[in-house]
C-alpha distance (Angstrom), angle and dihedral (degrees) to the residues before:
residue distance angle dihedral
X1 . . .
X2 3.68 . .
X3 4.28 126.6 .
X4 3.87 81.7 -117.2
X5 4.13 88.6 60.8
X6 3.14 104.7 33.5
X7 4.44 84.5 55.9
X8 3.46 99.1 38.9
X9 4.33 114.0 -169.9
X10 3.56 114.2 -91.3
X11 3.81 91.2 -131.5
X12 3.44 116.7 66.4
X13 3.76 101.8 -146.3
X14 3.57 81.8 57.2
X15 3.99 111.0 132.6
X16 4.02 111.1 -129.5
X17 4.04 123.2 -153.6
X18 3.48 118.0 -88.6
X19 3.83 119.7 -91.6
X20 3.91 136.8 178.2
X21 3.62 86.1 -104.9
X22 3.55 104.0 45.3
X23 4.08 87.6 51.4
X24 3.59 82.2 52.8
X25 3.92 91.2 56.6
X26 3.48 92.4 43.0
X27 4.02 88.1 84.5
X28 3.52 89.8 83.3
X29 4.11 126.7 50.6
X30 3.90 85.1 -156.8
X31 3.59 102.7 49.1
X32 3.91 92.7 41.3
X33 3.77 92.9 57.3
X34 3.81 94.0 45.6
X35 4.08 96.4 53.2
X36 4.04 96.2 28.9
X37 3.34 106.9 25.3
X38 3.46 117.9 38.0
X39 3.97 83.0 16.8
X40 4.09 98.9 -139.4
X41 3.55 118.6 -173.4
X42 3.58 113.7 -99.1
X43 3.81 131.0 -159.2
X44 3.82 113.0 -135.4
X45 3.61 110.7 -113.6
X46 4.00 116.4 -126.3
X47 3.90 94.6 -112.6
X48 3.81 76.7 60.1
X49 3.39 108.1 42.9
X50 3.71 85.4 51.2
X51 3.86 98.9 59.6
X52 3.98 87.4 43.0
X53 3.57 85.3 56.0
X54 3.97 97.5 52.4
X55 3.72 96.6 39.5
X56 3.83 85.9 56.8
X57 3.62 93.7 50.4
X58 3.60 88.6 43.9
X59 3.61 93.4 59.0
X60 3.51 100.6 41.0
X61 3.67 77.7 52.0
X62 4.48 94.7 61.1
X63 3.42 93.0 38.3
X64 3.38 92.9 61.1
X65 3.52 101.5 51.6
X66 4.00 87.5 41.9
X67 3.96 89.1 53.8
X68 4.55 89.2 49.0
X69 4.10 90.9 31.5
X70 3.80 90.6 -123.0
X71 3.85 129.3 143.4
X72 3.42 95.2 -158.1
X73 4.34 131.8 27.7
X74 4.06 107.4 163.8
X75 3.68 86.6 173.9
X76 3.73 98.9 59.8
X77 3.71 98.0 45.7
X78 4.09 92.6 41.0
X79 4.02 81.1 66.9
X80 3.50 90.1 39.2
X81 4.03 88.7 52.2
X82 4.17 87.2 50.6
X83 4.20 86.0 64.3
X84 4.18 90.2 54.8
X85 3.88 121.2 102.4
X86 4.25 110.1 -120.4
X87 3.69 99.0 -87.7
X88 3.82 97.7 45.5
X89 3.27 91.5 47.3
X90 3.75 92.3 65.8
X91 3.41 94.0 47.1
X92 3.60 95.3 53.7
X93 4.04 93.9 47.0
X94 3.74 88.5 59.3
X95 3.95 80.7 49.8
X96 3.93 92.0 48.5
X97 3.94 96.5 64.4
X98 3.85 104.0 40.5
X99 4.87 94.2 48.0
X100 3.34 129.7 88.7
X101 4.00 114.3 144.1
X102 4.12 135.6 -162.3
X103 3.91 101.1 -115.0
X104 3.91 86.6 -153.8
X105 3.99 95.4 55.6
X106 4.21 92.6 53.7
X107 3.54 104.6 100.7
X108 3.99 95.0 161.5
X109 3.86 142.6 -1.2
X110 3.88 109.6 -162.3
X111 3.91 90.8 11.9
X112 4.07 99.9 -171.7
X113 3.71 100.5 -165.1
X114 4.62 118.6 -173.4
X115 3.15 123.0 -156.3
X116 4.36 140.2 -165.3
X117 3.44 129.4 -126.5
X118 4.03 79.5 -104.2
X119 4.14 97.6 53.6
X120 3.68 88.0 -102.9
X121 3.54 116.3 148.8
X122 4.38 118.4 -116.6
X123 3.47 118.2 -134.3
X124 3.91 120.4 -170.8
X125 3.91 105.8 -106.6
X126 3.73 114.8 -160.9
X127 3.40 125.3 175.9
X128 3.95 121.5 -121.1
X129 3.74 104.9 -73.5
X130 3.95 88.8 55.5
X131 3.60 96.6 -101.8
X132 4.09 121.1 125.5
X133 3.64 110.6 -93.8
X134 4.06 99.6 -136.8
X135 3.90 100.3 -172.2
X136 4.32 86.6 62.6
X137 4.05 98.5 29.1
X138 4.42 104.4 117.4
X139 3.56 109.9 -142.9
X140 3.69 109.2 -139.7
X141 3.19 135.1 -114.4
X142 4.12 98.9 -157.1
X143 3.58 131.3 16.3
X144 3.22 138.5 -176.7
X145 3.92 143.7 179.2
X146 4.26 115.8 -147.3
X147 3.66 111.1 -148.3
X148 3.94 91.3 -151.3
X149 3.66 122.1 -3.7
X150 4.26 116.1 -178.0
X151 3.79 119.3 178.0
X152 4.13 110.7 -142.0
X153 3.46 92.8 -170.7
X154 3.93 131.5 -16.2
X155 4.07 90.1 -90.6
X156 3.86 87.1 38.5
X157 4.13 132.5 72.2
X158 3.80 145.5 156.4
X159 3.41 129.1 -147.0
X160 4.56 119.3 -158.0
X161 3.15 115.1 -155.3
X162 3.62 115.7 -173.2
X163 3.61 125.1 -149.1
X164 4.15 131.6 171.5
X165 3.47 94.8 -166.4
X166 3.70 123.1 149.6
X167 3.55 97.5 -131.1
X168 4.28 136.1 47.1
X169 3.67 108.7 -108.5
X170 4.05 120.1 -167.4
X171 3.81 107.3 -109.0
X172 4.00 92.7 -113.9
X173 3.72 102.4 110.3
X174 3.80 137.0 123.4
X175 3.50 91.3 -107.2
X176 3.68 88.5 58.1
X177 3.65 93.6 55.2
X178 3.64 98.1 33.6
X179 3.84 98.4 50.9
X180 4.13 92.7 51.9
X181 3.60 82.9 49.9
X182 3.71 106.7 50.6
X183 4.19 79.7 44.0
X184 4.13 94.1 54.4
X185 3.75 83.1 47.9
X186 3.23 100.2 48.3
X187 4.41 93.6 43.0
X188 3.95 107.3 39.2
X189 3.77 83.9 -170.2
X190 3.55 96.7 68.5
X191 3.67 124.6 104.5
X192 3.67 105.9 166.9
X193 3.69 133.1 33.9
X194 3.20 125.1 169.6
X195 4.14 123.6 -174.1
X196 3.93 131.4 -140.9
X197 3.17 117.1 -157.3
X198 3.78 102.9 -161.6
X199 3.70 127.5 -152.0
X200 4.14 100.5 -163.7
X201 3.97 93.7 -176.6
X202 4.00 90.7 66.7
X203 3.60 106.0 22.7
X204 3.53 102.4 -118.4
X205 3.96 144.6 103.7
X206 3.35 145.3 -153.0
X207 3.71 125.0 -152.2
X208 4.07 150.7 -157.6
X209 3.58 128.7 -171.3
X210 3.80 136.0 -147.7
X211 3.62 149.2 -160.0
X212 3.86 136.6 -157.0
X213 3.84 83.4 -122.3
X214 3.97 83.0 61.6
X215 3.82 89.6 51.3
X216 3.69 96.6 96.1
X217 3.71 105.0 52.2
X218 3.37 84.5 44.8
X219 3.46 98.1 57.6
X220 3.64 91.9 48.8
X221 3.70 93.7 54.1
X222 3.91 75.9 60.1
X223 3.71 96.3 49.9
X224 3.59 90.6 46.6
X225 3.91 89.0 53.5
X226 3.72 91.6 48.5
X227 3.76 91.1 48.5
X228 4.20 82.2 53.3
X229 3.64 92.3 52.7
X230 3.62 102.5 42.2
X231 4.03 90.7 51.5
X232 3.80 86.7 45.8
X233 3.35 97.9 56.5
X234 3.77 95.5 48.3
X235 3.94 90.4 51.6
X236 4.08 86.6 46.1
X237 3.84 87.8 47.0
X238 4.10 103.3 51.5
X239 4.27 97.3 34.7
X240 3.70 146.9 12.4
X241 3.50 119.8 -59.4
X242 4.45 134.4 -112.7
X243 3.29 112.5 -123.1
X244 4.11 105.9 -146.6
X245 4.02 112.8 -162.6
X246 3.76 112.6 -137.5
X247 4.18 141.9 111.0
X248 3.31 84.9 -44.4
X249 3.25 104.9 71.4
X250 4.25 89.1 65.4
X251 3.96 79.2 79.9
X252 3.93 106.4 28.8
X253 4.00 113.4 128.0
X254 3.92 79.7 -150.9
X255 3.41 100.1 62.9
X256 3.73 111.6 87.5
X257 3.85 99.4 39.3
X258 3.91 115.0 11.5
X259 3.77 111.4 29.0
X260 3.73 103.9 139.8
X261 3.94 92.3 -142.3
X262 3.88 96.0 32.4
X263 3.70 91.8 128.7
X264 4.23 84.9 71.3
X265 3.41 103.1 18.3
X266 4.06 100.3 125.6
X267 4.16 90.3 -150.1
X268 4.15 83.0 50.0
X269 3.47 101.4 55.3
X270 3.69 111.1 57.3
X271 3.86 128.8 29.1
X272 3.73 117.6 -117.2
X273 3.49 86.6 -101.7
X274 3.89 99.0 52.0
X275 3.71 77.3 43.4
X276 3.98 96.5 66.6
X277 3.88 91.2 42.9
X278 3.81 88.3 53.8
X279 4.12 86.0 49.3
X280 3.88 90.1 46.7
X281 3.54 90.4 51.8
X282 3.98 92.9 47.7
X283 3.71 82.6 55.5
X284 3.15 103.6 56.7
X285 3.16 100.9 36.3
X286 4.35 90.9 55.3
X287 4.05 85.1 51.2
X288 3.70 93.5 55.5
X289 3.82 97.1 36.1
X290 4.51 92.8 47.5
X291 3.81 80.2 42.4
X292 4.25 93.8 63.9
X293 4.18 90.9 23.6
X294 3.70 80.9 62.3
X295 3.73 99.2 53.5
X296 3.93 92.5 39.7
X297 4.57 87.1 61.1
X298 4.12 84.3 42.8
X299 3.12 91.6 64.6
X300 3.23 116.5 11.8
X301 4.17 103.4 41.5
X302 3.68 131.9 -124.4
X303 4.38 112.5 -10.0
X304 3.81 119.7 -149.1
X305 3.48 138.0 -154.3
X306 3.53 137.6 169.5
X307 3.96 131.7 -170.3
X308 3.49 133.0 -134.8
X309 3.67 93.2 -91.9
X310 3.67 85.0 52.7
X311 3.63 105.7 -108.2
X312 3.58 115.2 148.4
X313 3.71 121.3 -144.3
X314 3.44 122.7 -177.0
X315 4.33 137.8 -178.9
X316 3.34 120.7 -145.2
X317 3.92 147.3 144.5
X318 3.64 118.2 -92.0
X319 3.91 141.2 178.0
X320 3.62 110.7 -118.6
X321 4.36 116.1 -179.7
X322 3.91 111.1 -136.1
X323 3.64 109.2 -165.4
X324 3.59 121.9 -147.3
X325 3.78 122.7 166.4
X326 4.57 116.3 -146.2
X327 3.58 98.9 -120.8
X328 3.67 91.0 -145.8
X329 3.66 82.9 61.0
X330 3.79 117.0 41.5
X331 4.25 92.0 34.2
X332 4.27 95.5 93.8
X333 3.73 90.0 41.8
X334 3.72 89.8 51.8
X335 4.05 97.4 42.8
X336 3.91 81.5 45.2
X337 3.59 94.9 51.9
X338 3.90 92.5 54.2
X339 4.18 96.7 38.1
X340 4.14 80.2 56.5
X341 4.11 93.4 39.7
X342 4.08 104.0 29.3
X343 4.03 80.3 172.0
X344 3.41 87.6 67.5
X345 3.90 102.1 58.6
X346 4.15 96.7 119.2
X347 3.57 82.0 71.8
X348 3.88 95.3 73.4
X349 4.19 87.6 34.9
X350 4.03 90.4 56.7
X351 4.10 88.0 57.4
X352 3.98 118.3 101.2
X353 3.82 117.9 171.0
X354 3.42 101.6 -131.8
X355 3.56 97.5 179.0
X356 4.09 96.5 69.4
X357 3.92 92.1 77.8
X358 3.78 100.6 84.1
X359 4.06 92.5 25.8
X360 3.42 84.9 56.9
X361 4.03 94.7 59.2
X362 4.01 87.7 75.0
X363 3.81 113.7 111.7
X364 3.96 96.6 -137.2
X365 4.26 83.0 60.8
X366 3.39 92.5 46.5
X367 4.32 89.5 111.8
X368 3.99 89.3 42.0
X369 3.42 83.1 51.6
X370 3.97 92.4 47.8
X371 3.64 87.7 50.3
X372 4.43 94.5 49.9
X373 3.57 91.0 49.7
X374 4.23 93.3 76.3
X375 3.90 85.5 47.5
X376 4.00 100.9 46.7
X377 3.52 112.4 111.9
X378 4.20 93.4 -145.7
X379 3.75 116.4 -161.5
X380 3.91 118.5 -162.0
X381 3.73 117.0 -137.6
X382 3.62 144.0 163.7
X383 4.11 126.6 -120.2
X384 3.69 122.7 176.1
X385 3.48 103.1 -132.8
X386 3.94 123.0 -169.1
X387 3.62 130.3 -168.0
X388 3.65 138.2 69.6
X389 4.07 113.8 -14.2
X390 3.42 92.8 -139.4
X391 3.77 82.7 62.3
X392 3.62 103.7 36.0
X393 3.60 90.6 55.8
X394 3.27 92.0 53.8
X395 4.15 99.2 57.2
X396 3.78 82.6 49.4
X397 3.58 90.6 64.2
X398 3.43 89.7 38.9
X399 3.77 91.7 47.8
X400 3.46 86.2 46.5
X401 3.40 101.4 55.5
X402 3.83 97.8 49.7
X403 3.64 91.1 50.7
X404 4.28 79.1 60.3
């Protein structure tokens, strides 16, 4: 929990720093005004009380092996592991096997960092008996809190950020940006920063990088977000709040009881189950309607339509080239290419042979296949996949066992 929430204003109308998760909130006029403006009490949803619970462990976790200058203690975070609820547990076993950190490089776990309205950092002042010293306290303006922060070298950092989210997100968020920033700010040293944003249920990462000379549009993206939020919450402050459906209504307190447009809000009006049902009826009913479209152009040609806003649409059948090049035949051209232009060598390192996957399923390969596996460059992903379980379980495993 950050200083800022765990001290909330006195004054309700009162405007707090921006945060990730404020931003976040800021989708949604209605949702905004009941958590930062009138500043109800909210009950933390078990999605997040979940990744609360394995960022704690996680901590605990680095600060331990900080404290005994260890990269690795199995022991300590087995025990830590026997505290976890069911589903974080699993999540943090995958975690377990794939960790080892450099004591010397952790500069901070659960690095809150405040911020002015000029990008100048906030330092508690406290007058000398220890006590905060209101009357010269800054109230920022951003803030922040790093899961992991580790300095590589003092022009160099990191910043881990753990998520436990279902699905594989590209790295380009605001949090991505804002975190380096409020970092940058914070270190005038650093150069470099590059952010992780890690996904502990699968293992796998994705990742931005940025520069000081990146610092300023980044810090207007920030102003422009704090310009957002401050004219928000003086709309939210004098009249009734939008309500704007979207992702974030999978997490809105509002959403079961006092959603102002419930009535037509599409993550309102069926369960998640009725949800699925509805999705395995769209499927089905796509299958069996491309199925007869496609007859219809075989034998009848091109079909046309065009809306009321006059755009035309139209299906049809047409020849598309898919190059593929034998590797038996294009490999000495290729090793030629890059013994005549040794500049040129990412061209070989960009190549992947895609094709091996299902060739490699055949029994006589099976000690090729042995031998591949070490040299496979394996990418974790996410795919929502809907049908029956039984079935969907199975192309995971299937899935799973080509990325091996």
């Amino acid at each position: 929990m950050k200083p800022s929430e765990r001290q909330p204003c006195t004054q309700a109308e009162a405007l707090a720093p921006l945060s990730q998760s404020r931003q976040c909130d800021m989708a949604c006029e209605a949702l905004y005004r009941f958590k930062h403006v009138r500043r109800e009490t909210v009950a933390e949803s078990e999605p997040a009380a979940r990744g609360t619970e394995i960022h704690r462990i996680l901590a605990t976790y680095i600060d331990h092996l900080v404290r005994v200058g260890r990269a690795l203690d199995l022991e300590v975070f087995d025990q830590l592991m026997k505290t976890a609820s069911g589903e974080a547990r699993e999540v943090l076993e995958r975690f377990r096997d794939n960790h080892a950190f450099d004591p010397d490089k952790v500069l901070a776990t659960e690095l809150y960092i405040a911020l002015d309205e000029d990008f100048l950092p906030i330092e508690d002042s406290s007058t000398g008996d220890g006590n905060p010293n209101v009357a010269t306290m800054k109230i920022p303006a951003y803030e922040g809190t790093l899961d992991l922060v580790m300095l590589h070298s003092l022009t160099e950092a990191e910043i881990e950020d753990w998520k436990s989210y279902y699905q594989v997100i590209a790295a380009d968020t605001f949090q991505s940006k804002f975190y380096p920033m409020l970092l940058m700010s914070l270190n005038p040293s650093l150069e470099r920063v590059k952010f992780n944003l890690e996904f502990v249920r699968y293992g796998t990462s994705r990742t931005v990088e940025y520069t000081r000379a990146d610092l300023p549009w980044l810090r207007e993206l920030a102003q422009s977000q704090r310009a957002r939020q401050r004219e928000l919450h003086k709309r939210s402050a004098s009249r009734t709040a939008k309500a704007s459906p979207g992702r974030h209504c999978t997490w809105c307190p509002l959403l079961l009881n006092s959603c102002p447009v419930a009535k037509t809000n599409p993550y309102r009006r069926m369960t998640p189950e009725r949800r699925l049902r509805f999705a395995l009826w769209l499927q089905q009913a796509e299958r069996h309607n491309t199925i007869v479209l496609k007859d219809l152009v075989t034998e009848r040609g091109p079909i046309h339509y065009r809306d009321e806003n006059q755009n035309e649409y139209v299906a049809a059948f047409e020849a598309v080239q898919k190059r593929s090049y034998p590797y038996n035949k294009v490999a000495s051209l290729l090793t030629e290419w890059v013994e005549a232009h040794p500049e040129d060598k990412e061209l070989m390192e960009g190549l992947s042979a895609s094709g091996l996957s299902s060739r490699l399923k055949a029994k006589k390969r099976r000690a090729l296949s042995d031998e591949l596996q070490a040299l496979a460059n394996v990418r974790v992903d996410t795919q929502l996949k809907i049908g029956r379980a039984e079935a969907c379980e199975t192309e995971i495993q299937d899935d799973a066992g080509q990325a091996a």
